[in-house]
C-alpha positions as CSV (number, residue, x, y, z in Angstrom):
1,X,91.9,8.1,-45.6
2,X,91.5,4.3,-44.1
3,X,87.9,3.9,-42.0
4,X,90.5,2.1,-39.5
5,X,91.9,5.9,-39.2
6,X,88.5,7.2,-39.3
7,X,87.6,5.8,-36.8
8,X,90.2,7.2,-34.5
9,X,90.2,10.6,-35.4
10,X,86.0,10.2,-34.5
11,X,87.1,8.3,-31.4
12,X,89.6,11.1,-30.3
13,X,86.9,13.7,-30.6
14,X,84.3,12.3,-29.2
15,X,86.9,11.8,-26.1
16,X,87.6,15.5,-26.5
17,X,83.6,16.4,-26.0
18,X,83.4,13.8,-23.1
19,X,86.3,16.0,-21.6
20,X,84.2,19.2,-22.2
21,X,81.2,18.0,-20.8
22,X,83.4,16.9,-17.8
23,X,84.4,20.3,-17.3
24,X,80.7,21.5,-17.7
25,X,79.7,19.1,-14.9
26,X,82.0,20.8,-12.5
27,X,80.3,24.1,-12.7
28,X,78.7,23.9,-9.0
29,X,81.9,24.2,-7.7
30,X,82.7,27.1,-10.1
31,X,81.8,30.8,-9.2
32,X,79.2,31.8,-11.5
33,X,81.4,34.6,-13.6
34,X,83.6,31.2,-14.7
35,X,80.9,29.6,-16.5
36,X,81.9,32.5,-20.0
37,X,85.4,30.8,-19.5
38,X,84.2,27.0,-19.7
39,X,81.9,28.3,-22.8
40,X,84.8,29.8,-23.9
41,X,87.1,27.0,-23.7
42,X,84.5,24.1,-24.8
43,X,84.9,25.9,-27.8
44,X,88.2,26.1,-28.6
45,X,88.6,22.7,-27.8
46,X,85.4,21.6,-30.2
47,X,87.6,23.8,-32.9
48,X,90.5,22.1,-32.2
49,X,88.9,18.6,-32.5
50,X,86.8,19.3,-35.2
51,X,90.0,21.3,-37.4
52,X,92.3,17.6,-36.7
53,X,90.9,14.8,-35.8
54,X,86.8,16.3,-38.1
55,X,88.0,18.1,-41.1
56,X,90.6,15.2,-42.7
57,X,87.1,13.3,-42.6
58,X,84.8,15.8,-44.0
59,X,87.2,16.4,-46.8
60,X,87.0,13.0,-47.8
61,X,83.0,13.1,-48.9
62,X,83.6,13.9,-52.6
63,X,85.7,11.0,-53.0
64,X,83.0,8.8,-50.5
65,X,80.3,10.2,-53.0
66,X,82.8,9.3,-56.2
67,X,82.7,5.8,-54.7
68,X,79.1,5.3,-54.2
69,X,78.6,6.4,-58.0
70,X,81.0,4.3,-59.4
71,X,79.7,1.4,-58.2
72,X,76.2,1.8,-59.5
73,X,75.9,-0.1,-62.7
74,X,75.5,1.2,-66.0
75,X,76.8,4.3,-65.4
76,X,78.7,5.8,-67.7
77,X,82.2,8.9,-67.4
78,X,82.9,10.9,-70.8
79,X,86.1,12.5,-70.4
80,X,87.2,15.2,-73.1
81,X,91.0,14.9,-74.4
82,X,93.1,17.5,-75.6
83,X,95.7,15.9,-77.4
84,X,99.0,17.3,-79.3
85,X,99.3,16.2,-83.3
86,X,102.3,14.2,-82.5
87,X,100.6,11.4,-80.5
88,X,99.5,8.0,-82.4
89,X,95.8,8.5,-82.2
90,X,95.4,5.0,-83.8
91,X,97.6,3.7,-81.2
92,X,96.0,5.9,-78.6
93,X,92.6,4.2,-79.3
94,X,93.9,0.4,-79.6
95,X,95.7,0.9,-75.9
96,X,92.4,2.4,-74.1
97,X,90.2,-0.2,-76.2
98,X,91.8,-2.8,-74.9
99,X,91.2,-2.0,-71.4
100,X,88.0,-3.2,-69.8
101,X,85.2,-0.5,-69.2
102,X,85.8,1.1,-72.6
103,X,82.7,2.0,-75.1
104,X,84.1,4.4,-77.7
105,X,86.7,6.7,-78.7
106,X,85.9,9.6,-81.2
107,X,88.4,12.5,-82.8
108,X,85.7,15.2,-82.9
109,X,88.0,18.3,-84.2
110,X,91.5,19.4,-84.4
111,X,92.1,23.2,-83.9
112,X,95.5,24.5,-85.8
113,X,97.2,27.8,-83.9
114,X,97.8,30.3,-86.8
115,X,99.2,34.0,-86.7
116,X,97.4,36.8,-85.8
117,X,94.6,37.5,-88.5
118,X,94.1,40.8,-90.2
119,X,90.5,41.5,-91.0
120,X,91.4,40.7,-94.8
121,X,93.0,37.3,-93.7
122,X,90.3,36.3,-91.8
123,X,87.3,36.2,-94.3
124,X,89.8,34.9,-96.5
125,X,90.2,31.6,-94.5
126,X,86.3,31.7,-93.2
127,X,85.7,31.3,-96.6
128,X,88.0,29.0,-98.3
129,X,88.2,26.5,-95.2
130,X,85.1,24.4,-96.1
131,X,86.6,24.3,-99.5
132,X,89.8,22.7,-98.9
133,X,87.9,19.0,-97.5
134,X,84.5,17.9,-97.8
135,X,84.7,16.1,-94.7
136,X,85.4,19.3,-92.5
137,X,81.6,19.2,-91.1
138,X,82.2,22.6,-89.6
139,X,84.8,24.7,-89.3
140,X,85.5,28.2,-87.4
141,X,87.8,31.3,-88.3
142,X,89.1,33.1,-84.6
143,X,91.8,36.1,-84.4
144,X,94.8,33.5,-84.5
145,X,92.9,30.0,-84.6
146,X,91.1,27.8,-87.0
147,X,88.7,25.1,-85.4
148,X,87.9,22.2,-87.8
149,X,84.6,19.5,-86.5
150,X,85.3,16.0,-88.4
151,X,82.6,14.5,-90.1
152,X,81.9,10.8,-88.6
153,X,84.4,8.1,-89.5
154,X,86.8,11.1,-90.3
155,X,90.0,11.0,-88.5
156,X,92.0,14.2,-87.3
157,X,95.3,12.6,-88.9
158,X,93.1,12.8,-92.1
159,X,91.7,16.4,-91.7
160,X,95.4,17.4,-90.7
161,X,97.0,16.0,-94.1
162,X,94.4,17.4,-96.2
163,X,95.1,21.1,-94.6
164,X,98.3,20.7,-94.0
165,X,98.8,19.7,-98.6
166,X,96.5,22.5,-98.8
167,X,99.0,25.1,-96.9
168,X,102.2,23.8,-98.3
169,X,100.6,24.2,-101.9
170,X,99.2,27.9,-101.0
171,X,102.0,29.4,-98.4
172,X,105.2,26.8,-98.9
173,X,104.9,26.2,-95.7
174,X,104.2,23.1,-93.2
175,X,102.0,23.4,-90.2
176,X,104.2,22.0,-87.2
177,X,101.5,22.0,-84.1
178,X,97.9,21.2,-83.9
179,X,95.5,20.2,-81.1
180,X,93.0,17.0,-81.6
181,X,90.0,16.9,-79.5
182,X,88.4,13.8,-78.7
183,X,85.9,12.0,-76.5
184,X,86.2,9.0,-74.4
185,X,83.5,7.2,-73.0
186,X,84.0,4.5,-70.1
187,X,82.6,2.7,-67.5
188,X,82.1,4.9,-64.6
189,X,83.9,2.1,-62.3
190,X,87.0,2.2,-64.3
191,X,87.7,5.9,-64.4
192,X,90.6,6.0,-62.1
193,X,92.2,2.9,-64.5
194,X,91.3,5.2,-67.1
195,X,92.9,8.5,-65.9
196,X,96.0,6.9,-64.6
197,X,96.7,5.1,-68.5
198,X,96.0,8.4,-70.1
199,X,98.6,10.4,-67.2
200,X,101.0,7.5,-68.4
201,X,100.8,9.0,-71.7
202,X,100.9,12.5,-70.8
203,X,97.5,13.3,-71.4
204,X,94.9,14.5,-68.7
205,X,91.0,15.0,-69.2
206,X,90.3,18.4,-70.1
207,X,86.8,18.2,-68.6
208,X,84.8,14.9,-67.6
209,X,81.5,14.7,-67.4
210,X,79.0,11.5,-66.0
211,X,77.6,10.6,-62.7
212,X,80.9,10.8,-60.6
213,X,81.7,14.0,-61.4
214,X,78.3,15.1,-61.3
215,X,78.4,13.6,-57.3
216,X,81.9,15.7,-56.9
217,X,80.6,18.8,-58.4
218,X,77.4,18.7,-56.3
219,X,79.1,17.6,-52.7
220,X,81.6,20.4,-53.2
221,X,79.1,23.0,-53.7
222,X,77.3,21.9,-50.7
223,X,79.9,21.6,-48.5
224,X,81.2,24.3,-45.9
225,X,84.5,26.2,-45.8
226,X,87.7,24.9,-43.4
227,X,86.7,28.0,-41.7
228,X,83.1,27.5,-41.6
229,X,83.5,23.9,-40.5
230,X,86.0,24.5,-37.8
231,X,83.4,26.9,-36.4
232,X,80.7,24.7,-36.4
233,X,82.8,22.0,-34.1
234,X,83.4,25.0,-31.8
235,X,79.6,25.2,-31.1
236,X,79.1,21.6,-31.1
237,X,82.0,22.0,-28.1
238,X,80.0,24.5,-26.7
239,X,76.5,22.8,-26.8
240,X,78.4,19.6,-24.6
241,X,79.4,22.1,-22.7
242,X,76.3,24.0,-21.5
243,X,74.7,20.0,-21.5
244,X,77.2,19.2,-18.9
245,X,76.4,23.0,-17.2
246,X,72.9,21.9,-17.0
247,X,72.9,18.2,-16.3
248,X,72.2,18.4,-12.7
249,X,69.3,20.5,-13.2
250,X,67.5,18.5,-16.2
251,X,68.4,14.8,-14.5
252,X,66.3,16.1,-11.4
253,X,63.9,17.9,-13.2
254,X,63.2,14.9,-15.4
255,X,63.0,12.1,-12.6
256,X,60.3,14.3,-11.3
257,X,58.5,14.5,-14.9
258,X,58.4,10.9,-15.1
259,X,57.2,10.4,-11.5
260,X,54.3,12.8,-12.2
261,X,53.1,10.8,-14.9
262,X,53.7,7.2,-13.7
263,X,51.3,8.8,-10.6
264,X,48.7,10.1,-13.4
265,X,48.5,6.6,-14.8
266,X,47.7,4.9,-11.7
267,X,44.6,7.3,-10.9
């Protein structure tokens, strides 16, 4: 949302609550079992005012807080890609390199879907796995998965071909899928150039972690429900109004506070 729009919705509302006070103004010339009703309709129109013209607004402070954070230099977003065996990770890393705001790019494992393991089949691969490539750092053995971590300057497209010989000359057989994991780190000012030139690409952030985030995550938890919110305009509607109930009473009273000490000054 625009400030320009912003501002109008805040404008509108606060011409709502001026109408609310209004009406709580013209409670001497209301009989005194009315004055539930006014309370009664000050806040329906503060929930009114707060659920159009408020919420749109208060929905917008994650991004507001996003904004703030990207801006603030030196920060830094790691977003964590899962990407499908059939993309050009080489290609993949010369795009996003390219871009300005990039620091690094890094294939940390692949994970290859397999059948369902029998308990025989299982220790058989947890134990021949680390066998088949020195460069498989670590490696784990689920139900119907095996996860391989890449030792540094080891690519997935290398891990892959070295388990994927392995299989062929074991089962004759070719593995067909396999998921790469990898981890880009950027400038936190360019995450939204970042996010939209991966989306081009098909690929989304699994998980992103950095200051932004960290600023979503943290506004969101603190923030109220629609409900919640729409109730809290209610009272602020019904505050005005019992202001305006009252005015003619604490004006008065208040004159007479200040002429009580402007006398005690001049003794």
């Amino acid at each position: 949302m625009d400030i320009i729009t912003s501002i109008i919705y805040i404008v509108l509302f606060i011409i709502m609550m001026a109408f609310v006070f209004s009406i709580g103004m013209l409670r001497q010339y209301m009989p005194k079992r009315e004055i539930l009703l006014v309370l009664a309709v000050a806040f329906f129109i503060g929930a009114i005012g707060g659920a159009f013209f408020l919420e749109p607004i208060y929905q917008e402070l994650p991004a507001m807080a996003s904004a703030v954070e990207s801006n603030m230099p030196n920060n830094e977003e790691t977003l964590y890609l899962d990407l499908s065996s059939s993309i050009d990770t080489n290609q993949l890393r010369s795009d996003l390199s390219s871009m300005q705001g990039f620091k690094s790019f890094d294939e940390t494992s692949i994970t290859i879907p397999m059948w369902s393991f029998n308990e025989r089949e299982h220790d058989y691969f947890a134990s021949i796995v680390g066998n088949i490539d020195s460069h498989y750092e670590k490696y784990n053995v689920t139900s119907n998965s095996i996860k391989i971590d890449l030792a540094e300057n080891y690519t997935a497209s290398q891990a892959l071909k070295s388990f994927s010989d392995w299989y062929k000359l074991v089962y004759d057989d070719t593995i067909s899928y396999a998921q790469i994991h990898a981890v880009l780190v950027i400038d936190s000012s360019k995450l939204d150039d970042f996010e939209q030139a991966l989306l081009e690409k098909g690929v989304v952030a699994s998980h992103i972690e950095g200051p932004i985030q960290d600023s979503v995550n943290n506004t969101n938890s603190s923030m109220l429900s629609d409900l919640e919110f729409t109730l809290v305009c209610g009272g602020i509607g019904v505050i005005v109004a019992i202001i305006g109930i009252y005015m003619d009473s604490v004006v008065p009273a208040y004159r007479r506070f200040r002429k009580f000490l402007n006398t005690k000054r001049k003794r």
